[in-house]
N, C-alpha and C positions, 0 to 999 in steps of 0.2 A: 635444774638441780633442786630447786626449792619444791618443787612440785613432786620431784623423784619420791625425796624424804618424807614429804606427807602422805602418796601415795601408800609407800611402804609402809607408814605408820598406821593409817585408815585401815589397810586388809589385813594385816596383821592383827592389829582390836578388836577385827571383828570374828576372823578368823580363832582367836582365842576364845572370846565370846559365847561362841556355840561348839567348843570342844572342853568338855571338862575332863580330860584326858587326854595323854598322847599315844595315840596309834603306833603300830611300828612302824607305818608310811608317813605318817607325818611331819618328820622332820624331814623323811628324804621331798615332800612334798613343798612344806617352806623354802627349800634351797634350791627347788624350781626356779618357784617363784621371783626367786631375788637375784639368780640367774637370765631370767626372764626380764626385767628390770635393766637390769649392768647391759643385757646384750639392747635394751630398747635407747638407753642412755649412750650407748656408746655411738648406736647410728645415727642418732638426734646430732650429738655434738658432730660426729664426724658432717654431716648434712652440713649443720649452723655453718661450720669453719669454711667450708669450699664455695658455699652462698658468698661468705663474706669475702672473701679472696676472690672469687668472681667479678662482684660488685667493686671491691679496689681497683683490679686492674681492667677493667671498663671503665673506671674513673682516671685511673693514669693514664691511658691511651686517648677518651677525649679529652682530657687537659692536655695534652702535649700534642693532641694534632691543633685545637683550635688554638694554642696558643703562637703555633710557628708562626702565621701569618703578622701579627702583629708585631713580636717578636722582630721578624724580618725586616719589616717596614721602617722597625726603630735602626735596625742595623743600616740599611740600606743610604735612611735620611743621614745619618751620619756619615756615612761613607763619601757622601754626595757632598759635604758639607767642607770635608778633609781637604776634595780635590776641588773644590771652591776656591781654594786659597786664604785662610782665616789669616788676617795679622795679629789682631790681638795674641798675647800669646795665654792667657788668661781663659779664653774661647777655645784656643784649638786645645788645652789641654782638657778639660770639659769636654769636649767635643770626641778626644780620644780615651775618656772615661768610659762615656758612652756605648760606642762602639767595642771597646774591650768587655763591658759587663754585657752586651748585647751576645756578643758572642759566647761569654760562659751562660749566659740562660740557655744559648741555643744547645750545650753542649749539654746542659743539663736534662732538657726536654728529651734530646737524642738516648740518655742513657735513658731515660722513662719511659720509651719508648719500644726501645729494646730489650728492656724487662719484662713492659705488657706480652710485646710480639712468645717471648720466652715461656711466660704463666701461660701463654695459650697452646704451648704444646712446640710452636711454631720457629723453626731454625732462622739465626742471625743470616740473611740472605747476603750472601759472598759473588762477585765479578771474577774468575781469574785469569791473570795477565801474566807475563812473565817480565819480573824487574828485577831492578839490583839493588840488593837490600843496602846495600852500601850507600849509595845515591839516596833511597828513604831515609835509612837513619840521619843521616847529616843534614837533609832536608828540613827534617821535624828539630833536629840540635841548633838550627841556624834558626827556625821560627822560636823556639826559647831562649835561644840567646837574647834576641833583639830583645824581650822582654825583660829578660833576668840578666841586666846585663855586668851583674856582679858574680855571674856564675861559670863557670871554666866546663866544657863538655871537650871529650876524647873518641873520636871515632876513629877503630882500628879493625880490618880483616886478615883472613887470609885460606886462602883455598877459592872456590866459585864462591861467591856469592849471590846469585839469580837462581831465583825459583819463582815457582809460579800462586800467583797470590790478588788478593782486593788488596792494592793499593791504599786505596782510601781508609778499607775499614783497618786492616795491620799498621796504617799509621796513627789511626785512634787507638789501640792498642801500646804502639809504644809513647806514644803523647802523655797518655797514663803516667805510664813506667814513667817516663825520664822527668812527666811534672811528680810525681809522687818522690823521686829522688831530691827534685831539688826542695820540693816541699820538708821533707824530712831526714836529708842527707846535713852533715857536717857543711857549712857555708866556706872553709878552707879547705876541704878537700874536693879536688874534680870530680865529677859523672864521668863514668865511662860505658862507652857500648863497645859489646866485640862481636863481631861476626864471625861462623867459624863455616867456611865449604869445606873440609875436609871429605866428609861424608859423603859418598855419592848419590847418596838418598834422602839427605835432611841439609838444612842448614838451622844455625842454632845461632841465636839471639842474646847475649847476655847483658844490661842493663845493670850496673853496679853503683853504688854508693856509700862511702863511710857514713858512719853515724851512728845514733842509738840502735840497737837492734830490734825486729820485733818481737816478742814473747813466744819462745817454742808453742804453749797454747794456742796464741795466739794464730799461728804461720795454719795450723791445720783448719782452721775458719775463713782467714781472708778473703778465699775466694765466693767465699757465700754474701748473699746483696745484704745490704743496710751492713754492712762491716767493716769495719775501717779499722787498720793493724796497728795504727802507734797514734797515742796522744799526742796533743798541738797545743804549746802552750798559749798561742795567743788564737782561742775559739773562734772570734766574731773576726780575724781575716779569711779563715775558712771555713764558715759558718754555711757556704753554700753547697758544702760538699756530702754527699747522702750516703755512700760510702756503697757504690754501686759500680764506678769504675774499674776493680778487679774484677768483678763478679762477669760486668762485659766484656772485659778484656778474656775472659774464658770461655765465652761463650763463642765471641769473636775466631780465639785459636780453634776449638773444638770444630768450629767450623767450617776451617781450613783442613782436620782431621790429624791436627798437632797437641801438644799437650804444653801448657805454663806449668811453672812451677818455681818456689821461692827458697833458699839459705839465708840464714840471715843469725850472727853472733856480733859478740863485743868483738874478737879479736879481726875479723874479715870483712866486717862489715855488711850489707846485705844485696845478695843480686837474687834477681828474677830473670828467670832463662825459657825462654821462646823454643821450641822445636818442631820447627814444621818441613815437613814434605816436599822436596823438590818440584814435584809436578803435582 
């Protein structure tokens, strides 16, 4: 930009210079020029910006492969340590510090991951199985439970619930969901998930929570990465969050060939609803 401005100032000077008058093409000639300019500055930046975005995510993707291994290792030693049998009880909770921050690196790396693979053009790579989403949700409500164990979850269907889906990846999706619930939902009022089969062509996912609501502006962003829908009063306990989990969790659905999507007021409080495709 700095160069533009001089540029334009340098032929301009000179250009004035040796005209001691203006032509009747001369102005239409200046406005070439400066035409000439904006279109040379705009390829420049547009060029600069896709370097640098290149350059990032070839840096997210080798930090997050070279980091699994060791990551893993820490996970691993730990794990090994649990089924040791620690007495101390001083140790083993240390011990299952560990292992719980091991595993949100890994989770973290995962979304970095899955962003790079995304910048490159490249689809969230899906398995599909035919489960019963009833069985996952409660699967993933019982793994948060044990953690949050001051926290009440609700799993209720009705209609089929089995469709065909990645396991795996639909339950990092609603892991999301129902940790982002209890992260920012009302601590007195329950999570709930509902399953709906009614449809003989979709089954629908809805992941609900009281509490503050997110900002109408807000809702039509969230799903974009580095975003994150509602302030946290206490920063440095979720100071490791990058604010990439919705952003996966759509990319994850879109994959499946379903669609998220999010409500969220003072009076209903906020659910994100899943709609995917039977088969």
């Amino acid at each position: 930009m700095v160069s533009d401005r001089a540029l334009r100032a340098s032929v301009v000077k000179q250009w004035v210079a040796h005209h001691q008058g203006l032509a009747a093409t001369d102005v239409e000639d200046l406005t070439r020029f400066n035409e000439a300019i904006d279109q040379a500055v705009t390829e420049s930046v547009a060029h600069y910006t896709k370097t640098i975005n290149d350059s990032r995510n070839l840096f997210l993707g080798v930090l997050g492969h070279d980091l699994r291994n060791p990551i893993g290792a820490v996970s691993m030693g730990a794990q090994w340590m649990e089924r040791s049998g620690i007495t101390n009880p001083k140790q083993a909770r240390v011990v299952s510090e560990i292992r719980t921050a091991a595993g949100r690196a890994t989770q973290i790396l995962n979304d970095l991951l899955d962003l790079t693979r995304s910048s490159f053009g490249t689809e969230i790579p899906v398995v599909k199985t035919k489960i019963d989403m009833v069985a996952l949700c409660q699967e993933i409500a019982d793994e948060l439970r044990a953690i949050h164990t001051d926290r009440d979850f609700e799993v209720t269907h009705d209609g089929d619930p089995t469709c065909s889906c990645d396991a795996a990846r639909l339950g990092q999706v609603l892991s999301n969901l129902m940790g982002n619930a209890i992260q920012y939902g009302d601590r007195e009022q329950p999570i709930t998930v509902r399953i709906a089969g009614n449809d003989p062509d979709t089954v629908t996912i809805a992941v609900h929570n009281m509490g503050p609501p997110i900002p109408p502006d807000t809702q039509k962003l969230v799903f974009q990465s580095w975003m994150r829908g509602q302030d946290i009063s206490d920063e440095s306990e979720h100071s490791t969050h990058l604010g990439l989990g919705l952003y996966i969790a759509k990319l994850i659905v879109e994959a499946h060939g379903g669609e998220i999507s999010v409500a969220s007021n003072e009076q209903t409080g906020t659910t994100f609803s899943l709609r995917l495709p039977r088969s």
